[in-house]
N, C-alpha and C positions, 0 to 999 in steps of 0.2 A: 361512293368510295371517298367522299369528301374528308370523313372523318383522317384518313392515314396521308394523308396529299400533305405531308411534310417533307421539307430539305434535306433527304434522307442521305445523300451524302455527306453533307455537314453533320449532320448527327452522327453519322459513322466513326467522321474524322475526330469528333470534340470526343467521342465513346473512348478511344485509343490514345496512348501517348504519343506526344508529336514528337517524335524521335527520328530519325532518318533512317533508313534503313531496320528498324523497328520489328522483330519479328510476333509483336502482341498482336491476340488475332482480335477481329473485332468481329464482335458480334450482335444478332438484335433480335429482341426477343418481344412477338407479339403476344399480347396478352387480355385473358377477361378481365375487365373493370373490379368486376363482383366479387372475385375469391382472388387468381393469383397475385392481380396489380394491389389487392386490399393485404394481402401476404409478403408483399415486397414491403411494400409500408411500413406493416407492422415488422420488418429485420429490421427498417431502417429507425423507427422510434424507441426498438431492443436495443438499440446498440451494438448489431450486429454488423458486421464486414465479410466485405466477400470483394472480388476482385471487380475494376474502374469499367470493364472491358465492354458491356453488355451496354446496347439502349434498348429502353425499354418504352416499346408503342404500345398505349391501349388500346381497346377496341368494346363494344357493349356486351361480347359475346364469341365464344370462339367458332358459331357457326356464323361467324360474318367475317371471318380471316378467308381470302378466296386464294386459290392458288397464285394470282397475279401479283399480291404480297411480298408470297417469300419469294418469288422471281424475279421481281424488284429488287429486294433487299439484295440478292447472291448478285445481281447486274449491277449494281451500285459498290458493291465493294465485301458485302458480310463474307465472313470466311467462315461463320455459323448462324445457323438462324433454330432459336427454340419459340414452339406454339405451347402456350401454358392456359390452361381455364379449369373451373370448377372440377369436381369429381363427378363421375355418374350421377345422377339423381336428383344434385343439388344443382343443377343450373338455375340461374335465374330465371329464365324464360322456357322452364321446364324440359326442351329437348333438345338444345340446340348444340351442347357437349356431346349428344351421340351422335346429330346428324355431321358436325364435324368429324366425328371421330369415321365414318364413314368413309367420307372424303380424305382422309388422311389415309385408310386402306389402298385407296385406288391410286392416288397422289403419290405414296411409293414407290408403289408396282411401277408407275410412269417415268418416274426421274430414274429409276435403277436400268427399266430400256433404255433410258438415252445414255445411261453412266456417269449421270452425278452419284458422286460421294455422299452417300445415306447417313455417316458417319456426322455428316456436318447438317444435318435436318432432324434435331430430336424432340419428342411430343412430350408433355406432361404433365399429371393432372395436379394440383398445388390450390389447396382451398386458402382463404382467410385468415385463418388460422396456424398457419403451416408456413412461417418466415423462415424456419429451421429448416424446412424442405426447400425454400425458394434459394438461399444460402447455399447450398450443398449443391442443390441441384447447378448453379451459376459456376461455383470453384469448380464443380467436376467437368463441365463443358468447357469451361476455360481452359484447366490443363489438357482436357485431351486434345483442343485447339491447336494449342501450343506442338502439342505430341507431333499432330499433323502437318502445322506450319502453314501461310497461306494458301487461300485457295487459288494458285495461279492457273489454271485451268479456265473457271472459270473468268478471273479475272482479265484472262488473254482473250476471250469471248465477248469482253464487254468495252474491253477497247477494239475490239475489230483485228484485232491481230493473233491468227492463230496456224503458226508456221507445221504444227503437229497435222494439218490436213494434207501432206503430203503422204503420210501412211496409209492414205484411206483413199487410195485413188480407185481399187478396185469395188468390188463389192463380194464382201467378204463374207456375207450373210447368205449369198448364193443367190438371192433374190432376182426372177427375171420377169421381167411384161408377160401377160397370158397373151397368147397369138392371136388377132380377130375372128368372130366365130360370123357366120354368112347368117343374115335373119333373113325369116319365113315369110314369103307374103300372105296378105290376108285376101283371098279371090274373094267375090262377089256372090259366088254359090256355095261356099265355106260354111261352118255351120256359125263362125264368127261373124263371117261376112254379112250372113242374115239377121243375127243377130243385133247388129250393130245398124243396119238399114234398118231393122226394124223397130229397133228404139227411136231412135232417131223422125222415122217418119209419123211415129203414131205419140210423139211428143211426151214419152215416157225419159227421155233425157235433152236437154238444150244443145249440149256438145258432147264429145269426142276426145279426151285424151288418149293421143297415141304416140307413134312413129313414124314417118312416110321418108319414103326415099329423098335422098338431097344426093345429088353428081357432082355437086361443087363440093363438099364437103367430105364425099367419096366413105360417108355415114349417114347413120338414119338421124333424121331431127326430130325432135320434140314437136308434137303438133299441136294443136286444138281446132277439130272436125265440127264444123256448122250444120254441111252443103253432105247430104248423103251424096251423092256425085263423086266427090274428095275421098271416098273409102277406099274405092281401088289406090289410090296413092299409099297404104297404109302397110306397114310390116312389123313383124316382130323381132328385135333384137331377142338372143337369146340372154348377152347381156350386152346393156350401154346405157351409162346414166340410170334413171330413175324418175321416172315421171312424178312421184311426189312431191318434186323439188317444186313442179307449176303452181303448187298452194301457197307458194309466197307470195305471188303476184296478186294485188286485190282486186283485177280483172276474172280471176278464175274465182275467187273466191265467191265472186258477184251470182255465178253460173249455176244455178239451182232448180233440179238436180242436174245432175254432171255425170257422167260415166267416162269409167278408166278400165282401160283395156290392162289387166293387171297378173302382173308376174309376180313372183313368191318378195322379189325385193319393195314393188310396190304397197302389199298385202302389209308386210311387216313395219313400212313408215309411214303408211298411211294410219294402223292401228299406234306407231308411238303418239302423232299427233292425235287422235282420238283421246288418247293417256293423257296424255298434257292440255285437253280441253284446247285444242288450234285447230279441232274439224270436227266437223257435226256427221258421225257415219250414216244418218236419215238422208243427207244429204247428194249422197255418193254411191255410185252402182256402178257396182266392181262385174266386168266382164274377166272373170278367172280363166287365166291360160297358163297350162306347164309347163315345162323348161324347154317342153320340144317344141310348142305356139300350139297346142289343141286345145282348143277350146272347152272348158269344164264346167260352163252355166253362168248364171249372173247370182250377186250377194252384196250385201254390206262388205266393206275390210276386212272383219273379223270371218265369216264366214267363208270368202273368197281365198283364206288364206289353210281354212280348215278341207276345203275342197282340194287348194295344190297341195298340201300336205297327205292326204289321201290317198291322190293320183301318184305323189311322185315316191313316198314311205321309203326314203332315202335319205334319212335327218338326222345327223349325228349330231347327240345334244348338246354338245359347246360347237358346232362348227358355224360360223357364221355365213358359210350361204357356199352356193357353187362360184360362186364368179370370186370367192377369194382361195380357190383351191391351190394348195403347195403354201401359206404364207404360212400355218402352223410349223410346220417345218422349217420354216426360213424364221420364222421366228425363234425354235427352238436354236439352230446353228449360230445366230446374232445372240444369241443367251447364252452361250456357249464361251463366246470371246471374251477376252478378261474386260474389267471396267473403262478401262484406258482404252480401248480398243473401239467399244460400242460409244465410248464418248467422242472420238477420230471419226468413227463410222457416219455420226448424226450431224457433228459438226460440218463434213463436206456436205450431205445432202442438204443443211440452212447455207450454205454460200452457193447450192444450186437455184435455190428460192429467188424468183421475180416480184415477189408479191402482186401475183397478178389476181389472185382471192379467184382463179377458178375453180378451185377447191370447193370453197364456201360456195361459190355458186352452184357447183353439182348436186352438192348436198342437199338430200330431202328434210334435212332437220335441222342444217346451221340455220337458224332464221330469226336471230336475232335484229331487234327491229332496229338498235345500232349497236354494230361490234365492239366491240373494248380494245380491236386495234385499231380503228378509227377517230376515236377521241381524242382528243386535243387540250381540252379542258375538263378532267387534267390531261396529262398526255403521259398514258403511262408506260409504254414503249415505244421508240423509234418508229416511224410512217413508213422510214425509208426501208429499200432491202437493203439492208446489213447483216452484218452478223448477229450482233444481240436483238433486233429487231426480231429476224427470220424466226432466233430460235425459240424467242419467245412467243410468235403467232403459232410454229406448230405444237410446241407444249398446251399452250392455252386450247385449240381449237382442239386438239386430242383430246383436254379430261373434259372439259366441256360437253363431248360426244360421250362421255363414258357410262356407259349402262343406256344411252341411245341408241348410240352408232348400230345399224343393221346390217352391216359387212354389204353393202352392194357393191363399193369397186368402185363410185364414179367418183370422188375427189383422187384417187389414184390415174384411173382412165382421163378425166381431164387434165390432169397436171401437165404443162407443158416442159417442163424440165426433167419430169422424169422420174421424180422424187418416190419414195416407195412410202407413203401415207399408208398403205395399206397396214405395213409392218406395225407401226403405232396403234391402228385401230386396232388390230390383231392383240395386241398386246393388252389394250384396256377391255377387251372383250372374254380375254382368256381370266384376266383378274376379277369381271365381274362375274364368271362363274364360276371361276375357285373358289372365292370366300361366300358369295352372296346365292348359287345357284340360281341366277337370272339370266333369260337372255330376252334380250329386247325385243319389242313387238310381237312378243307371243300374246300377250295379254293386256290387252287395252283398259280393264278396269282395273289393274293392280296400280300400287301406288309410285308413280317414276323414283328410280333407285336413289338417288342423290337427294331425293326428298324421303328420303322413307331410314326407318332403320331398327334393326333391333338390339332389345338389351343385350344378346348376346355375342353379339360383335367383335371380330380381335379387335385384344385389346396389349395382348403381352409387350409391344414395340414400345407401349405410351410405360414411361416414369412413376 
């Protein structure tokens, strides 16, 4: 991200007249090298004018503008930000204006649940050729800038002061914790039971991923079983966590083969990471159990997950799983509230934020090998928990998930503040299968959504 790691505040401020109390908005607009930044050009060698207001950042491509950009620009001060690159077909790098365009789909849908102003976020295609478009395109966003007048909202966000979260004390969204559900133990003469002793003893797997009771914790832990012995320790949450999440550690990884005592949420991120080439499913033997803990044979991921589907033939095609049951609904009444409202709403749950990243740790899939809110160099959001800091790890770690996330519930379940994460995921799960009819981890050899895309993709929102 070296390339955009400019003074972007300064650039903001030099964009605008330094006037006091000044109400020119400023804006900044990222752009392809190849056609729009070559089409700014070519206004500026025509002798064309168009209003001071605009900086304009290049970039090699407008699949390399990442959402952490325009989040940046709106936390630094822009009171509009335009993404401009080739036209269909004519990319440089032959695909990289759909696969943006893609991510611009989802990247809506996101900002419009938290209640940014879509108004102030506009896409558009502007070839080389096209100064007269880049022109028109600049004055029209200007005035209606203007129309709107700063973005103070935001802007009260990014200096940390946002007295508007007194409206949002309740939860308005209706949204409430699912109540603990009691998990199943696994007995010793279970058909699991034998199972799993019997792997084990006859060296058909190394270890054990499960659950076994913890009394300190007054929940089931995360294991890894050696010692056939250790199995009567062992239970099934019906839901808690996600034992996919143990493939980040390169201790498990080492464990070949490995068997996972696996439920419909493991099945599903076990097969994203199979997608994403971060597990070898030769490797792995899935002991399939249903939602009630009975045991339904042994498989690969993909297979283990065709078995609880089977068994449990209760799948509603966009629902992302039992353990986030009621959020569609709680989603819908949050969609419901006007913009100012879901913007109040999000803001209190980023000043509930500790940044204690138990989120990220729950998660079968965050597993980047270092996060983008841990950098430093550059540093491109606040370490601390703040406010523009907060809001900018949950947006990020949201689209980031988007077209991954498997609805399991555990960055929600561990959250220690309370925060309803779920809502979010809910939100980019429902978008990915409105536009794109996908839902994740169904299918380990299709192409991950954020990398994939087709010509015929909305497009009506883009310029």
């Amino acid at each position: 991200m070296a390339e955009v790691h400019l003074p972007l505040q300064d650039s903001l401020q030099a964009a605008s007249p330094a006037v006091p109390g000044s109400l020119e908005p400023r804006l900044v607009a990222f752009v392809c090298r190849w056609c729009t930044y070559a089409g700014a050009d070519l206004a500026g060698t025509s002798r064309m004018t168009y209003p001071p207001n605009v900086r304009t950042l290049m970039l090699p491509c407008t699949g390399r503008i990442d959402v952490a950009f325009i989040l940046r620009a709106f936390l630094e001060g822009a009171d509009g930000v335009l993404v401009s690159g080739c036209h269909p077909g004519d990319c440089h790098y032959t695909a990289g204006n759909y696969r943006a365009r893609r991510r611009w789909i989802l990247l809506r849908d996101l900002l419009d649940t938290i209640g940014v102003d879509l108004r102030r976020l506009q896409l558009a295609w502007i070839s080389a050729a096209e100064g007269a478009k880049w022109v028109k395109t600049i004055q029209n966003f200007t005035d209606e800038m203007r129309q709107l007048g700063r973005y103070e909202p935001m802007q009260r966000l990014a200096a940390d002061f946002t007295p508007e979260l007194a409206l949002a004390d309740g939860q308005p969204n209706g949204y409430a914790a699912l109540p603990a559900a009691a998990p199943v133990a696994v007995h010793a003469d279970s058909p699991l039971g034998q199972a799993l002793a019997q792997a084990l003893q006859a060296g058909a797997v190394k270890a054990i991923l499960g659950w076994k009771k913890q009394a300190t914790l007054g929940r089931p832990q995360a294991a890894c079983i050696v010692d056939p012995q250790a199995l009567v320790e062992l239970v099934i949450p019906p839901r808690a966590g996600n034992l996919a999440r143990l493939f980040k550690h390169p201790e498990i990884r080492q464990i070949q083969p490995i068997g996972v005592i696996t439920r419909r949420a493991e099945a599903l991120a076990m097969n994203v990471l199979i997608q994403e080439k971060q597990l070898d499913p030769g490797r792995v033997v899935a002991f399939a159990v249903d939602g009630a803990g009975h045991f339904l044979g042994l498989a690969d991921p993909p297979g283990a997950l065709k078995k609880i589907e089977a068994a449990e033939a209760s799948v509603p095609p966009p629902d992302p799983g039992a353990s986030t049951t009621g959020l569609w609904a709680a989603l819908d009444r949050l969609m419901a509230q006007p913009r100012e409202e879901r913007w109040a709403f999000w803001m209190k749950q980023a000043q509930k934020c500790i940044r204690c990243y138990a989120c990220r740790g729950a998660c079968p899939l965050c597993n980047c090998h270092e996060c983008l809110m841990d950098k430093n160099v550059p540093q491109w959001f606040p370490t601390a928990a703040d406010g523009p800091g907060n809001f900018a790890w949950q947006l990020i770690r949201a689209f980031h998930l988007a077209g991954r996330c498997i609805g399991c519930g555990s960055c929600q379940e561990a959250c220690p503040a309370g925060i309803p994460l779920g809502l979010l995921d809910a939100a980019m799960m429902r978008s990915v299968w409105k536009h794109f009819g996908y839902r994740s981890g169904m299918d380990p050899a299709a192409a991950p959504l954020q990398s994939d895309f087709r010509t015929d993709d909305r497009a009506e929102f883009i310029l």
